[in-house]
N, C-alpha and C positions, 0 to 999 in steps of 0.2 A: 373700280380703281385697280386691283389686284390683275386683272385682262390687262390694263393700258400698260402696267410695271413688267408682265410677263415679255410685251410684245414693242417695247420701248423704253429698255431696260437705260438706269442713270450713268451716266457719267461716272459714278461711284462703285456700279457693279463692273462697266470696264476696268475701271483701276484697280477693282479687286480683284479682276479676272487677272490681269496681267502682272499682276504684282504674285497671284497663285501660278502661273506659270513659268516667269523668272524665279520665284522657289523650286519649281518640279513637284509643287504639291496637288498639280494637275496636269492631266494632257494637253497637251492644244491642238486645237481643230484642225485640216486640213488648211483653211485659208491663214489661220496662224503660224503654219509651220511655213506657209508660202510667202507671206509676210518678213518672218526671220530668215528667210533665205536671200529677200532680197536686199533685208538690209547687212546681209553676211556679204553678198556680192558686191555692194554699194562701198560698203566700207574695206573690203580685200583689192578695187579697184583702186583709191584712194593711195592704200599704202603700196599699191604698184606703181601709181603717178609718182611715189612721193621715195620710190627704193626702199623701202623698210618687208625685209621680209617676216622678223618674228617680232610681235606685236607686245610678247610680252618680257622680251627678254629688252627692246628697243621701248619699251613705256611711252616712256616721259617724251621721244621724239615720235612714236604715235600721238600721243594726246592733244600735242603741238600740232602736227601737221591733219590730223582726221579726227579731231576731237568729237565733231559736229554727226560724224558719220558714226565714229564709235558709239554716241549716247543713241543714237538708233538705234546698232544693231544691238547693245544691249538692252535694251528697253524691246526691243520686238521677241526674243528669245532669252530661255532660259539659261540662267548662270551658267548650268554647266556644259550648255548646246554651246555658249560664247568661248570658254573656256578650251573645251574638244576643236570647236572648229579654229582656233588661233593654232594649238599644237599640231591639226591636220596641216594646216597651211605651210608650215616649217617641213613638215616632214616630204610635204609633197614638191618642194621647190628641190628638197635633198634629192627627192627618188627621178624628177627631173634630170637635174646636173649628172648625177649617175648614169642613167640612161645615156645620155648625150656623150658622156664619156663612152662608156662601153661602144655606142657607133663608132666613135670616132679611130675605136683600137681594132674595127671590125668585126665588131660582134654581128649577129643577124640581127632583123629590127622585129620586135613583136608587136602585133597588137595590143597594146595598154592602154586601158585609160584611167587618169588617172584627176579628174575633175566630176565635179558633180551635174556636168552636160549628160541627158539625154542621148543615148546611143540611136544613129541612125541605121 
C-alpha cells in the first residue's frame, strides 16, 4: 500500500503540497512555478482586457472584473510570488510610459526588456 501512496499520491497531499507552497514553507517544482506563471499571465491579461493596471491599489474593481482568474493565480503561487508579481506589474507599466516618454523627447532607444518573455 505504502508503493501505491508514494506513486499515486491523494488529493490530500496535493492540497497540502499547495497550501505549503502558497506559505513559502516549501519550494515549488519547476512545473509549479510554470503553472503560477501562467496563471500570473492568465490573470495580468484579464486586467489588461479589463484597464486596471494596479491590482492592489484598484481591489475591489479587480475582483469584480478577474475574480475567477485572480483565485487561480493565487491558488497556483505563492502569497508572496502573488503579491511581488502585482507590484512588478505597476512598476513595469511606470518604466513603460517613461520610456515612451523619453523617445518621444529624443532620447536614443535601448535595448530593454522589460517582461518575463524569453529573449530571442
Amino acid at each position: 500500500m505504502g508503493l501505491l501512496t508514494n506513486l499515486f499520491p491523494s488529493s490530500s497531499d496535493a492540497d497540502k503540497r499547495a497550501t505549503e507552497i502558497r506559505s513559502g514553507a516549501v519550494a515549488p517544482t519547476r512545473e509549479e512555478r510554470k503553472k503560477c506563471w501562467e496563471a500570473r499571465d492568465t490573470y495580468f491579461a484579464c486586467l489588461d482586457a479589463n484597464g486596471i493596471v494596479d491590482a492592489l491599489k484598484d481591489d475591489s474593481k479587480a475582483a469584480r472584473a478577474c475574480g475567477g482568474e485572480s483565485a487561480g493565480f493565487e491558488k497556483d503561487c505563492a502569497a508572496q510570488w502573488v503579491t511581488y508579481f502585482k507590484k512588478w506589474r505597476v512598476q513595469d507599466v511606470q518604466k513603460k510610459a517613461r520610456l515612451k516618454e523619453l523617445e518621444a523627447q529624443g532620447a536614443n532607444k535601448m535595448d530593454v526588456q522589460t517582461d518575463f518573455t524569453a529573449r530571442s
